[in-house]
PQR file with spaces between the fields and no chain letter, atoms N, CA, C, O and H, PARSE charges and radii, in Angstrom:
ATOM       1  N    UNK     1     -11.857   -2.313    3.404 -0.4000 1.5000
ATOM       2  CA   UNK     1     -12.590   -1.530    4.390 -0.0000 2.0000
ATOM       3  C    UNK     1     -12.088   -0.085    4.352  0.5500 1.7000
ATOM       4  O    UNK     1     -11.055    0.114    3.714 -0.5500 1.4000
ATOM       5  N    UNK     2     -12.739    1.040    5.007 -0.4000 1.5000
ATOM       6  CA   UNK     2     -12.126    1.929    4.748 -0.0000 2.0000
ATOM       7  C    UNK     2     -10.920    2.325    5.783  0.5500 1.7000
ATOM       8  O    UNK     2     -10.511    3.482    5.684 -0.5500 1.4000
ATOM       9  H    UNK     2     -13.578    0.878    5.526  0.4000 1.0000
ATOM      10  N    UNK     3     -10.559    1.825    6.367 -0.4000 1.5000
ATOM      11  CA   UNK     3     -10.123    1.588    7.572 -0.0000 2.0000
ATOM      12  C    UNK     3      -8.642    1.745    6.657  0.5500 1.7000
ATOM      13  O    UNK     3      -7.825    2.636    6.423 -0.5500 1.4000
ATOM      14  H    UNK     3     -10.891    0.886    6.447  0.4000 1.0000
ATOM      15  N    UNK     4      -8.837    0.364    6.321 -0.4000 1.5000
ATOM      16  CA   UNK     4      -7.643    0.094    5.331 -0.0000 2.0000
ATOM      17  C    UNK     4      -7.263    0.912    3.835  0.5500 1.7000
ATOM      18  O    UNK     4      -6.175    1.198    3.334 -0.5500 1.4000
ATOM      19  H    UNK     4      -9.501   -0.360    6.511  0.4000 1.0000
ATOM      20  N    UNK     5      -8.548    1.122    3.417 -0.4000 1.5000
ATOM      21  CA   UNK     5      -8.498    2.661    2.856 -0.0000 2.0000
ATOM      22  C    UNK     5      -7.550    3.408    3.118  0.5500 1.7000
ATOM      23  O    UNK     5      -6.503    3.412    2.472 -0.5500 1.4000
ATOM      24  H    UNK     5      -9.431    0.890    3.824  0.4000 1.0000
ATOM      25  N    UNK     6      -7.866    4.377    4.417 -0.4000 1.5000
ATOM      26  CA   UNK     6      -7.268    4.992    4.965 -0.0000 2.0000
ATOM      27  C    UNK     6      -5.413    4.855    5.294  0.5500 1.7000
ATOM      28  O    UNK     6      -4.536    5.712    5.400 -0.5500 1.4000
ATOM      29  H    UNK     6      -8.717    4.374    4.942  0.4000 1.0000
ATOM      30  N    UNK     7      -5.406    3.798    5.354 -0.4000 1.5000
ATOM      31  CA   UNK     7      -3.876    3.228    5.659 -0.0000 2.0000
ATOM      32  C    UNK     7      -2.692    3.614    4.488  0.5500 1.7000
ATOM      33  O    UNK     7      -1.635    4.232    4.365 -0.5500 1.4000
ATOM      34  H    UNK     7      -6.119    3.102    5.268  0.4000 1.0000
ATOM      35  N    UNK     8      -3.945    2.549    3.502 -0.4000 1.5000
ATOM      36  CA   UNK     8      -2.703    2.914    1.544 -0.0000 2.0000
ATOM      37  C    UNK     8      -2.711    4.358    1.919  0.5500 1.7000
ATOM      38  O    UNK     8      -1.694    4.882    2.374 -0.5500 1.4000
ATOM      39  H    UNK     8      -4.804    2.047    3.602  0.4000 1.0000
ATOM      40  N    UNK     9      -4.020    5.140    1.714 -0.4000 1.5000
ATOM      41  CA   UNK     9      -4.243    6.438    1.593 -0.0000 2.0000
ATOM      42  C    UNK     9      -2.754    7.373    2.077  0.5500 1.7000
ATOM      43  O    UNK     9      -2.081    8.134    1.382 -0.5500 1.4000
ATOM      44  H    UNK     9      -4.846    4.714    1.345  0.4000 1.0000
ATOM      45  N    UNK    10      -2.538    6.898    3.802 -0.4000 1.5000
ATOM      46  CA   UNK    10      -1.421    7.378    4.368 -0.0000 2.0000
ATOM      47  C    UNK    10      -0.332    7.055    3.825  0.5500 1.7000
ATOM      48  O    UNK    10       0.379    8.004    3.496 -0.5500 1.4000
ATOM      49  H    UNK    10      -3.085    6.281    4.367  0.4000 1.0000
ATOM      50  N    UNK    11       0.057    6.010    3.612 -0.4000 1.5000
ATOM      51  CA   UNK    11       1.337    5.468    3.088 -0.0000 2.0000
ATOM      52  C    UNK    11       1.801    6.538    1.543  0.5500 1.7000
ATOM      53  O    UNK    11       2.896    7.057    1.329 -0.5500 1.4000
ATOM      54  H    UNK    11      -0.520    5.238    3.880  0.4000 1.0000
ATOM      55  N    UNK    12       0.858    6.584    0.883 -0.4000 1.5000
ATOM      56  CA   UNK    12       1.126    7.209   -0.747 -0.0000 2.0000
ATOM      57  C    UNK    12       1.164    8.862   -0.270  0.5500 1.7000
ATOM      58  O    UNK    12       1.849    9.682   -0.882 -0.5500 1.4000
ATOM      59  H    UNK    12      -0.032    6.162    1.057  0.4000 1.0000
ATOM      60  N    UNK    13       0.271    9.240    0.990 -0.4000 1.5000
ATOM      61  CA   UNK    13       1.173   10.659    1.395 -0.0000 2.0000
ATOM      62  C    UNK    13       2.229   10.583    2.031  0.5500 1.7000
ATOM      63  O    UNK    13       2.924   11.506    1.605 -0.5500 1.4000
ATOM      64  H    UNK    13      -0.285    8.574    1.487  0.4000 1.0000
ATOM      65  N    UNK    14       2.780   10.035    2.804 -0.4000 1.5000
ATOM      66  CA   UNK    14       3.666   10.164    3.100 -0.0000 2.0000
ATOM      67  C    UNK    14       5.267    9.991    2.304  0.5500 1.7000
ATOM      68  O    UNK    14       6.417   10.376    2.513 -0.5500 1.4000
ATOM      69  H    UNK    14       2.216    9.285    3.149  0.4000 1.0000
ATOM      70  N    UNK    15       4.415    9.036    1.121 -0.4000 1.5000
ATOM      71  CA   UNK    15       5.558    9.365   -0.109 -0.0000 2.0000
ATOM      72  C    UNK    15       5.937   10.000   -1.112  0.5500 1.7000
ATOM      73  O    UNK    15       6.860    9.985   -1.927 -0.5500 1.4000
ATOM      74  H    UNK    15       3.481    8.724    0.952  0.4000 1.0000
ATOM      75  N    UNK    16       4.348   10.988   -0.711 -0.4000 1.5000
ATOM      76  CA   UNK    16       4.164   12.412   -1.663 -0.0000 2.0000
ATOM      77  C    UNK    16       3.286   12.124   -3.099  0.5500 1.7000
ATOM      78  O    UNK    16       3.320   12.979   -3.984 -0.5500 1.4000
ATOM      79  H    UNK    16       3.599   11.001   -0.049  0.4000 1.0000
ATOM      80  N    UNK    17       2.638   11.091   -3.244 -0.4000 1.5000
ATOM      81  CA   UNK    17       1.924   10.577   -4.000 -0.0000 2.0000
ATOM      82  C    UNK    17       0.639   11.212   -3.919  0.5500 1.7000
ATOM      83  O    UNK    17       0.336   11.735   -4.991 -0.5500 1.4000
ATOM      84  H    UNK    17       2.611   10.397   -2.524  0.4000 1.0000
ATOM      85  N    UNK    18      -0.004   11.311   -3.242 -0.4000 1.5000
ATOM      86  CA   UNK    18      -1.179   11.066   -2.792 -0.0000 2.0000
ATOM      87  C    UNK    18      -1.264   12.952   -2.185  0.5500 1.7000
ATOM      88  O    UNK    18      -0.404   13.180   -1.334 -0.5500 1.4000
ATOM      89  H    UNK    18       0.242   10.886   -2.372  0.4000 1.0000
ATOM      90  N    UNK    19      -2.013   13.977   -2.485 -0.4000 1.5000
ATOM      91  CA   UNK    19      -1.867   14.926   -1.934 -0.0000 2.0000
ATOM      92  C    UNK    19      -2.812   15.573   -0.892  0.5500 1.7000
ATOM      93  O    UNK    19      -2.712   16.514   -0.105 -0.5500 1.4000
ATOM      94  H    UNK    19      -2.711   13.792   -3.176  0.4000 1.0000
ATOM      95  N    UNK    20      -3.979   14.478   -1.288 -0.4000 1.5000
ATOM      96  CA   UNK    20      -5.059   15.049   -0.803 -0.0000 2.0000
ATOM      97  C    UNK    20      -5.317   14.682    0.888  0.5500 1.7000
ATOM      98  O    UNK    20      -4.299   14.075    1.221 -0.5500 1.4000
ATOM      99  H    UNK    20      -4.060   13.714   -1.927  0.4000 1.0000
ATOM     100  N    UNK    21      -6.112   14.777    1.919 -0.4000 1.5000
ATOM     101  CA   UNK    21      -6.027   13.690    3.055 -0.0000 2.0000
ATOM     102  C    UNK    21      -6.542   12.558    2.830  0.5500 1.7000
ATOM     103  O    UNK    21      -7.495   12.354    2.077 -0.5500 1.4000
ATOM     104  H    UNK    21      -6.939   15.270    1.648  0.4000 1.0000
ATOM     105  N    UNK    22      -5.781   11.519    3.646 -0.4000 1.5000
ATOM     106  CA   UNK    22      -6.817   10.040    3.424 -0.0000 2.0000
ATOM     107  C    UNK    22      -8.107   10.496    4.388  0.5500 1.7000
ATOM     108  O    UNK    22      -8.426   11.079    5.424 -0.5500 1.4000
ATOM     109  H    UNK    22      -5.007   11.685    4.258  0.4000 1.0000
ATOM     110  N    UNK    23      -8.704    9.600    2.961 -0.4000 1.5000
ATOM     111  CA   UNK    23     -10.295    9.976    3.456 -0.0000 2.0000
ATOM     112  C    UNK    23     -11.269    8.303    3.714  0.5500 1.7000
ATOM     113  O    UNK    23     -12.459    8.166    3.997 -0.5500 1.4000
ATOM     114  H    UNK    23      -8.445    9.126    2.119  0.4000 1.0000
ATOM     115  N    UNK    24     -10.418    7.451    3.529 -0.4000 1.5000
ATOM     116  CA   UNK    24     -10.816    5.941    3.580 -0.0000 2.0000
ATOM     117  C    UNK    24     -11.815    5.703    2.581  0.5500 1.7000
ATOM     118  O    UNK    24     -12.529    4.700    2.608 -0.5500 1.4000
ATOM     119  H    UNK    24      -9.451    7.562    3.300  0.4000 1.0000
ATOM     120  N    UNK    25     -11.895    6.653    1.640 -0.4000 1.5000
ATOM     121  CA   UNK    25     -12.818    6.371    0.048 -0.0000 2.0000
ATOM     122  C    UNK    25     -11.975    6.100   -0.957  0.5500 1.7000
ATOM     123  O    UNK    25     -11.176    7.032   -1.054 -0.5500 1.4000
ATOM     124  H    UNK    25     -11.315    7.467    1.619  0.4000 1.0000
ATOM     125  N    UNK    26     -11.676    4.836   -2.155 -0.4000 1.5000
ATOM     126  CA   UNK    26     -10.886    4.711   -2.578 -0.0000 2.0000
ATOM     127  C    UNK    26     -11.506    5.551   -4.039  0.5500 1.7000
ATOM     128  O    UNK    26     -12.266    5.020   -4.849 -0.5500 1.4000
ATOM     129  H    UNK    26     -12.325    4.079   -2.076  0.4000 1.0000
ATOM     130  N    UNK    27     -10.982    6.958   -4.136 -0.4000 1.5000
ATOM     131  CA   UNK    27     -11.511    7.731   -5.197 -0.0000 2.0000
ATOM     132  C    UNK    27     -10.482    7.913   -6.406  0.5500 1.7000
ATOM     133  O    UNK    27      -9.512    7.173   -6.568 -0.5500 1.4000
ATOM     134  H    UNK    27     -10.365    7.389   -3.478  0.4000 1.0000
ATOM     135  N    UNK    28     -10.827    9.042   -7.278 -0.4000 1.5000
ATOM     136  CA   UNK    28      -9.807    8.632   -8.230 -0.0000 2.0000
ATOM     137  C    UNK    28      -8.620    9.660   -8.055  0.5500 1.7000
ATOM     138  O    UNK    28      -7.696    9.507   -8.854 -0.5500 1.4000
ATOM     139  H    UNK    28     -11.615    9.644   -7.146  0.4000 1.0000
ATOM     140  N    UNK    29      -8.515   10.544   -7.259 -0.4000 1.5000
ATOM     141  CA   UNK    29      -7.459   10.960   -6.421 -0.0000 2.0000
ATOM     142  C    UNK    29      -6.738    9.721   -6.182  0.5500 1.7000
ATOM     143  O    UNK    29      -5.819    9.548   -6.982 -0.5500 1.4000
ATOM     144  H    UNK    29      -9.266   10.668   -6.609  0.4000 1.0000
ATOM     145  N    UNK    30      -6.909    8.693   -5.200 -0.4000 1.5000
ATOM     146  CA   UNK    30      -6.483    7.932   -4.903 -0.0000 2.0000
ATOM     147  C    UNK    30      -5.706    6.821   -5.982  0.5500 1.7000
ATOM     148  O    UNK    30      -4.551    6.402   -6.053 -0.5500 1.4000
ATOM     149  H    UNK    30      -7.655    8.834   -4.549  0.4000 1.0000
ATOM     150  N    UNK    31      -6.941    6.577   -6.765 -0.4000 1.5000
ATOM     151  CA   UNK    31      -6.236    5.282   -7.816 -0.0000 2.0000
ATOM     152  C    UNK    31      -5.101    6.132   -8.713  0.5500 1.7000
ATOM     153  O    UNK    31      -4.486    5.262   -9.329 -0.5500 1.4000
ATOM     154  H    UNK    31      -7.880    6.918   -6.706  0.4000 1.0000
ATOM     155  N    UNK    32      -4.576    7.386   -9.043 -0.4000 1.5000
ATOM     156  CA   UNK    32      -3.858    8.290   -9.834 -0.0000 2.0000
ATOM     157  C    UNK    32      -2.554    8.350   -8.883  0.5500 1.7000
ATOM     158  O    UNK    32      -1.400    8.466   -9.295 -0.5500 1.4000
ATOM     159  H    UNK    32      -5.076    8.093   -8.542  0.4000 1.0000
ATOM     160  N    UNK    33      -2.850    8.276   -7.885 -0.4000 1.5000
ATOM     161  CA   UNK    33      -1.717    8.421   -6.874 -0.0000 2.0000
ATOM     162  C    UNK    33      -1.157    6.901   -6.915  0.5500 1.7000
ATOM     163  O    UNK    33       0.029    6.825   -7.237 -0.5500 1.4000
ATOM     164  H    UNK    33      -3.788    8.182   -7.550  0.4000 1.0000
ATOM     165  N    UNK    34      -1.761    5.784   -6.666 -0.4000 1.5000
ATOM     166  CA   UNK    34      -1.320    4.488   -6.667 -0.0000 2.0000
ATOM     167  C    UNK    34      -0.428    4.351   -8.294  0.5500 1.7000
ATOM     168  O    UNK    34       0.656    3.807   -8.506 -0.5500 1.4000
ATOM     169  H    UNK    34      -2.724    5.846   -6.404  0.4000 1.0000
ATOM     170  N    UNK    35      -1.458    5.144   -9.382 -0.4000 1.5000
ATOM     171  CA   UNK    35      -0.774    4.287  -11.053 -0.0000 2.0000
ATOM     172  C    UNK    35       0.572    5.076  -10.620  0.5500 1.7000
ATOM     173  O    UNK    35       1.629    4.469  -10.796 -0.5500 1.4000
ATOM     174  H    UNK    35      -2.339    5.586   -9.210  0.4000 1.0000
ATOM     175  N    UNK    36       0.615    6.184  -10.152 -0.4000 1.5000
ATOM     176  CA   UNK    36       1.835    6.646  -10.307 -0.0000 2.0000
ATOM     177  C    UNK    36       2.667    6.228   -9.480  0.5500 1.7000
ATOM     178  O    UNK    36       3.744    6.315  -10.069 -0.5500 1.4000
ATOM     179  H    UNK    36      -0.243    6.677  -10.009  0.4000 1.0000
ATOM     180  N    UNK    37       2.877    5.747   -8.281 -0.4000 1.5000
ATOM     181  CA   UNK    37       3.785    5.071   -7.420 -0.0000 2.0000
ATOM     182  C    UNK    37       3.643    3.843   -8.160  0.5500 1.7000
ATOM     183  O    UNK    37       4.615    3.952   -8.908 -0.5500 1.4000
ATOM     184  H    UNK    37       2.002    5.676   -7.801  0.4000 1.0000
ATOM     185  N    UNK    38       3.113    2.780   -8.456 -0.4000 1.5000
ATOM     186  CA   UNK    38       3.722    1.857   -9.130 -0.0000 2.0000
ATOM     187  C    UNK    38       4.510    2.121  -10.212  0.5500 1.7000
ATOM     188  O    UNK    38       5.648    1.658  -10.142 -0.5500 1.4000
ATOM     189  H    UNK    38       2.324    2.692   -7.849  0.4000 1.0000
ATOM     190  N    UNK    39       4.145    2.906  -11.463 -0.4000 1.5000
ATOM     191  CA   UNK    39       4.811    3.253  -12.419 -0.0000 2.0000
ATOM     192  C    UNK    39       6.214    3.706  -11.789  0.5500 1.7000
ATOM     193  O    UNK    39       7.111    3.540  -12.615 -0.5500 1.4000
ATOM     194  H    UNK    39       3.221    3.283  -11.520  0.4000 1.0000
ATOM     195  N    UNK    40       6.654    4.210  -10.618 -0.4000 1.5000
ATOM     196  CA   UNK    40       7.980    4.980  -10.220 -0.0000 2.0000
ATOM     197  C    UNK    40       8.570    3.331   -9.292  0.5500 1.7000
ATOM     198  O    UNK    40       9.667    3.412   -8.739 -0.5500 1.4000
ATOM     199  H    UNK    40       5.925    4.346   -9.947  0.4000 1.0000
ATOM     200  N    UNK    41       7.971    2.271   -9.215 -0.4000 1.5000
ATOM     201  CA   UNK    41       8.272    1.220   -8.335 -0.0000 2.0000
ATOM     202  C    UNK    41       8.249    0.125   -9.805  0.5500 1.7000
ATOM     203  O    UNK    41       8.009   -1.040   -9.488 -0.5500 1.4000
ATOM     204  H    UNK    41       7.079    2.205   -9.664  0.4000 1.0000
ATOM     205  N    UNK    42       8.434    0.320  -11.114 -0.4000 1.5000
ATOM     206  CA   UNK    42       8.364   -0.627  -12.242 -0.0000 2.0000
ATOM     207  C    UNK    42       7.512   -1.484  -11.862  0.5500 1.7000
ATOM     208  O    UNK    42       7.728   -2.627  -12.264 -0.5500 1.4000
ATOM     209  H    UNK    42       8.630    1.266  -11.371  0.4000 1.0000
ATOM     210  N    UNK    43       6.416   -1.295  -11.081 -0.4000 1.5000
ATOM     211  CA   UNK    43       5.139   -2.214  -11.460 -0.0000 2.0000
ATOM     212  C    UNK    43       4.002   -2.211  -12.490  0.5500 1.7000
ATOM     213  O    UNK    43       3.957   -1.253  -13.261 -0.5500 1.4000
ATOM     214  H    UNK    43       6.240   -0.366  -10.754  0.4000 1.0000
ATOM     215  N    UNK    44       3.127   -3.128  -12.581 -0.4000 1.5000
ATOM     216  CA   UNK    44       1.677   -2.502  -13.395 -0.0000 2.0000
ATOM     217  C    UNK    44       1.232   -1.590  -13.031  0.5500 1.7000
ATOM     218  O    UNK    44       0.420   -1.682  -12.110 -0.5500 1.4000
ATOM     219  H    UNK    44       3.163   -3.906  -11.954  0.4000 1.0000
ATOM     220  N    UNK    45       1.533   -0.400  -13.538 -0.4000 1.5000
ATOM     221  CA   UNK    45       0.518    1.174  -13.515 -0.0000 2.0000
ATOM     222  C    UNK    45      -0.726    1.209  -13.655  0.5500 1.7000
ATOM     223  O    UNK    45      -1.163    1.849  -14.611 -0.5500 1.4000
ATOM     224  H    UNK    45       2.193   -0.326  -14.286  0.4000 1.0000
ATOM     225  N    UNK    46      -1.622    0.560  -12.781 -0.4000 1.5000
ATOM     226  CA   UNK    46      -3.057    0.167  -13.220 -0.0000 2.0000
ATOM     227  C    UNK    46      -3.936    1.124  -12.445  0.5500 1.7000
ATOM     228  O    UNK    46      -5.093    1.453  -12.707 -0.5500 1.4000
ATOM     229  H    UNK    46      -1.267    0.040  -12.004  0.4000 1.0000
ATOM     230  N    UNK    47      -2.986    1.597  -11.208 -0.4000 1.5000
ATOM     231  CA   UNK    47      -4.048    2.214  -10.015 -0.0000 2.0000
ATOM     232  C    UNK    47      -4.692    1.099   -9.169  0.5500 1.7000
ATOM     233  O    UNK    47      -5.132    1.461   -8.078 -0.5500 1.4000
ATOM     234  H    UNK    47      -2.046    1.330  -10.996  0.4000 1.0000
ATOM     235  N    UNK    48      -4.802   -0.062   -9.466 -0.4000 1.5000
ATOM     236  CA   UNK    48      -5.707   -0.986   -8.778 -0.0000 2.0000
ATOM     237  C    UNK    48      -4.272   -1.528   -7.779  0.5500 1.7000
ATOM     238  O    UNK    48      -3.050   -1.654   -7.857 -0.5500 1.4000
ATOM     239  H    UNK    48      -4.444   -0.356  -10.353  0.4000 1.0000
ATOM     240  N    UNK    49      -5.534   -1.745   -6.741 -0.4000 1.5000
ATOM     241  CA   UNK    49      -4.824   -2.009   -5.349 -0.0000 2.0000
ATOM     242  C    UNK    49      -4.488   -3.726   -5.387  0.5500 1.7000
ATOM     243  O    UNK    49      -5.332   -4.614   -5.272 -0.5500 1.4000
ATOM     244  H    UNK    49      -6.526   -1.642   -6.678  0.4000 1.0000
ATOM     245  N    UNK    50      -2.917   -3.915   -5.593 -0.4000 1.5000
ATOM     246  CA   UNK    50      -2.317   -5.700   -5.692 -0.0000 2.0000
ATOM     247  C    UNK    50      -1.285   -5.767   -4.564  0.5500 1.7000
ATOM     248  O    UNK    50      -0.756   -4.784   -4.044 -0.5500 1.4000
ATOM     249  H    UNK    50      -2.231   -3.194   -5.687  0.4000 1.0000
ATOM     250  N    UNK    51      -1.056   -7.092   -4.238 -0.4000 1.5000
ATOM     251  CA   UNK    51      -0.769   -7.174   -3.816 -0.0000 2.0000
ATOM     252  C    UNK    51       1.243   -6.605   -3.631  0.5500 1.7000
ATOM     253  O    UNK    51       1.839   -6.110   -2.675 -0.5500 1.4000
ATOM     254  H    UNK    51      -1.485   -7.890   -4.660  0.4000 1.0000
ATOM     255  N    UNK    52       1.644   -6.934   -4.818 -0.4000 1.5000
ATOM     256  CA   UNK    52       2.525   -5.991   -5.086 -0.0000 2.0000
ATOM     257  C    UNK    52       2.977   -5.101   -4.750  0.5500 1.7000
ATOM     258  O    UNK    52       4.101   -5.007   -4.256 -0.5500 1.4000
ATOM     259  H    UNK    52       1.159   -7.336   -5.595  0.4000 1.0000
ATOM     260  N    UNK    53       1.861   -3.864   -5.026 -0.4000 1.5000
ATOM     261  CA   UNK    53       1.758   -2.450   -4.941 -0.0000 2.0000
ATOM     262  C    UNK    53       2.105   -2.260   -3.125  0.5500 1.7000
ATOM     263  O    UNK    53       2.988   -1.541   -2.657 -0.5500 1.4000
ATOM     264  H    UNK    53       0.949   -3.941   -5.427  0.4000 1.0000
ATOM     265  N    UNK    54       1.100   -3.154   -2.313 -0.4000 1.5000
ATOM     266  CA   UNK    54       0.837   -3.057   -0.716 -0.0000 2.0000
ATOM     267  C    UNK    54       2.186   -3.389   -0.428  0.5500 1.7000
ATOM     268  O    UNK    54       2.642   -2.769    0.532 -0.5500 1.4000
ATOM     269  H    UNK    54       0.383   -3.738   -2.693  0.4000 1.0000
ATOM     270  N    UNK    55       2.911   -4.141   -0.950 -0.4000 1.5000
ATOM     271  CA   UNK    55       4.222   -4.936   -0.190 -0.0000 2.0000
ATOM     272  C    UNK    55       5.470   -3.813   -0.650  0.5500 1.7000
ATOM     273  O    UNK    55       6.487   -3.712    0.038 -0.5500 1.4000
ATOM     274  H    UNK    55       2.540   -4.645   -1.730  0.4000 1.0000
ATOM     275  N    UNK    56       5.278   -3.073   -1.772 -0.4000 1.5000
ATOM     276  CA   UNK    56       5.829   -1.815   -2.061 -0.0000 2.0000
ATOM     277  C    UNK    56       5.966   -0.551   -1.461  0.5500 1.7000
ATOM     278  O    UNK    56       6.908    0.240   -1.513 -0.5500 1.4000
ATOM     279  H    UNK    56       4.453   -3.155   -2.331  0.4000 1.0000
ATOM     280  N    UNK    57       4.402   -0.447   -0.626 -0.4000 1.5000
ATOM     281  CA   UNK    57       4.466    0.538    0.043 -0.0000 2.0000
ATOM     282  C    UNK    57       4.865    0.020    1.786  0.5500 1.7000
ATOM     283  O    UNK    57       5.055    0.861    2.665 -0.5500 1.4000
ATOM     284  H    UNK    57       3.636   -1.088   -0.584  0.4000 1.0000
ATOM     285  N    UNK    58       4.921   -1.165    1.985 -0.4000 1.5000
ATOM     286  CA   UNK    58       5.345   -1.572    3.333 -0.0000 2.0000
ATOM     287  C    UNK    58       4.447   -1.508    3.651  0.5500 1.7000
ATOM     288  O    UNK    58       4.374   -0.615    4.496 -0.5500 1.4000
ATOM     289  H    UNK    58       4.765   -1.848    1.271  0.4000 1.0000
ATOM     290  N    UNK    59       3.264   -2.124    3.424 -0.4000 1.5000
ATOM     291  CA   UNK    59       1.708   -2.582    3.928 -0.0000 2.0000
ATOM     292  C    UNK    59       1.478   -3.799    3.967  0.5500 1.7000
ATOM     293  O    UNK    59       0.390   -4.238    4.339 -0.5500 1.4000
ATOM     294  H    UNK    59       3.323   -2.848    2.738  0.4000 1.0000
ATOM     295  N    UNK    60       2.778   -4.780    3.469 -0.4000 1.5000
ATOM     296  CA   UNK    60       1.904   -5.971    3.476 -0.0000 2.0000
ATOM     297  C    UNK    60       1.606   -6.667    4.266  0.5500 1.7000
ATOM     298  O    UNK    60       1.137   -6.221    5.312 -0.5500 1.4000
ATOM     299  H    UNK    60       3.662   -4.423    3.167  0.4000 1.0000
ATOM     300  N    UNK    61       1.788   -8.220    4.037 -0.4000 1.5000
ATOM     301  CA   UNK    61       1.382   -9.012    5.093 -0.0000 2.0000
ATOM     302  C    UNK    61       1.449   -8.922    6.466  0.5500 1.7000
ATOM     303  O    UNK    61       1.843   -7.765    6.325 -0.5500 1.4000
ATOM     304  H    UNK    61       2.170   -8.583    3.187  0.4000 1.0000
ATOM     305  N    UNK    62       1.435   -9.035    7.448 -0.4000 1.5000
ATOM     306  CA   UNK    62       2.030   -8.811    9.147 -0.0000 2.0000
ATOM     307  C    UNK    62       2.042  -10.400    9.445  0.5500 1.7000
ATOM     308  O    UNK    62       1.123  -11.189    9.666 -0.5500 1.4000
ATOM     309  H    UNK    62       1.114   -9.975    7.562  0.4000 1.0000
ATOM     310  N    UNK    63       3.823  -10.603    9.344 -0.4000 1.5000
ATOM     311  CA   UNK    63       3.770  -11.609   10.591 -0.0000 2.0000
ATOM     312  C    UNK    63       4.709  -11.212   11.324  0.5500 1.7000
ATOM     313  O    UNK    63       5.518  -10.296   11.180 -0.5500 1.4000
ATOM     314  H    UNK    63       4.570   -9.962    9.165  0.4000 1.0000
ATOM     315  N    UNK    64       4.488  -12.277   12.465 -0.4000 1.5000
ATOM     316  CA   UNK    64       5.618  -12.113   13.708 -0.0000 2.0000
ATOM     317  C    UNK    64       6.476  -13.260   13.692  0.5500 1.7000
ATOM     318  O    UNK    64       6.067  -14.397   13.453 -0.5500 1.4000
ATOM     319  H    UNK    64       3.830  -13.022   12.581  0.4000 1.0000
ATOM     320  N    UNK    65       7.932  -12.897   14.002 -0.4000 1.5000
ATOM     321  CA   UNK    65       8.608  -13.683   13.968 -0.0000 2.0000
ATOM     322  C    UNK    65       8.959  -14.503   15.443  0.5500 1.7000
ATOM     323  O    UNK    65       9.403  -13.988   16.469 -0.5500 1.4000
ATOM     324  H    UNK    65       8.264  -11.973   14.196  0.4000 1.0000
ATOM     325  N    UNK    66       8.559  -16.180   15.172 -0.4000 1.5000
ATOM     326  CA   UNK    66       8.869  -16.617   16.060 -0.0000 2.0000
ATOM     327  C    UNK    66      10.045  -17.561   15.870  0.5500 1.7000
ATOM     328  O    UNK    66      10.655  -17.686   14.808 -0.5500 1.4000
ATOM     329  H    UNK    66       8.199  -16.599   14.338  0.4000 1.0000
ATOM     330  N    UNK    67      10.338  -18.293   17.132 -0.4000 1.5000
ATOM     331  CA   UNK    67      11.627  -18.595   16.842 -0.0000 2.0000
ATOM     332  C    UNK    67      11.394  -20.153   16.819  0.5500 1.7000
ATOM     333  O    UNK    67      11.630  -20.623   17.932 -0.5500 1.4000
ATOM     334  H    UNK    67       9.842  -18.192   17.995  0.4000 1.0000
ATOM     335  N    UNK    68      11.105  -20.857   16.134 -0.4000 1.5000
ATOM     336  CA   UNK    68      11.449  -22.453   16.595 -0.0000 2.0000
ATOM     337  C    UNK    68      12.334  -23.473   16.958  0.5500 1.7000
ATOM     338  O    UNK    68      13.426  -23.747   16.460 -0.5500 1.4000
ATOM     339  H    UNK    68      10.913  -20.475   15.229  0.4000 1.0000
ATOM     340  N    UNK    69      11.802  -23.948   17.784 -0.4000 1.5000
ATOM     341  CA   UNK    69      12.975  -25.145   18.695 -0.0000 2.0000
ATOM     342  C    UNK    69      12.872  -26.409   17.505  0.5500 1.7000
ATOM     343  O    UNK    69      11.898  -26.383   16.753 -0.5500 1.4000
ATOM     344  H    UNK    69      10.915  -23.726   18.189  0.4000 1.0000
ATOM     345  N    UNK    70      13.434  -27.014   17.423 -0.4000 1.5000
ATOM     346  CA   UNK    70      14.220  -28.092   16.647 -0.0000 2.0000
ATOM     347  C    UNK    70      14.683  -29.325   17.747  0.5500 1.7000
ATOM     348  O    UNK    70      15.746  -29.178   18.349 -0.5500 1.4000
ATOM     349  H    UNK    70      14.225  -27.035   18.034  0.4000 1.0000
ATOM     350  N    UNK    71      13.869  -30.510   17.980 -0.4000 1.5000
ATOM     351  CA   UNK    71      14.151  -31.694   18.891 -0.0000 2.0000
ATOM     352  C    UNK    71      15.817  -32.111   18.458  0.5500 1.7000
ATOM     353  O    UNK    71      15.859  -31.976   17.235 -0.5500 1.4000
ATOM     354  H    UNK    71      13.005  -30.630   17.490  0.4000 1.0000
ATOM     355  N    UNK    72      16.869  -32.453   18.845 -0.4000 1.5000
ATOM     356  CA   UNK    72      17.799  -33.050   18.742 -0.0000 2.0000
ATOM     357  C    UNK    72      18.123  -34.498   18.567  0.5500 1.7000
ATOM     358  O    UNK    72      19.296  -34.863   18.481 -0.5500 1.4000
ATOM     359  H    UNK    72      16.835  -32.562   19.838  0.4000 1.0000
């Protein structure tokens, strides 16, 4: 979505990747900014958005940690 667009978009400026503003269009500004943060993170330099790449930039999954009880 572009929503989420927008999110990578932020993340790769804020790591100086990415120079342009996020614009929630995944353009080729964008995919040039991703090959190159993976390439600097020894991933596949592809530009394409994996799961990898998201968990690299601290985008990935969201859970919450709960605590479980254990019966005795």
């Amino acid at each position: 979505t572009p929503d989420r667009y927008r999110e990578i978009q932020q993340a790769l400026a804020e790591k100086g990747y990415l120079k342009s503003e996020p614009t929630g269009q995944w353009n080729a500004d964008s995919i040039e900014a991703m090959r190159r943060f993976q390439q600097d993170q020894n991933l596949d330099a592809t530009g394409k958005l994996d799961s990898l790449s998201l968990i690299a930039l601290g985008l990935g999954p969201k859970r919450t940690a709960t605590a479980q009880v254990r019966p005795q």
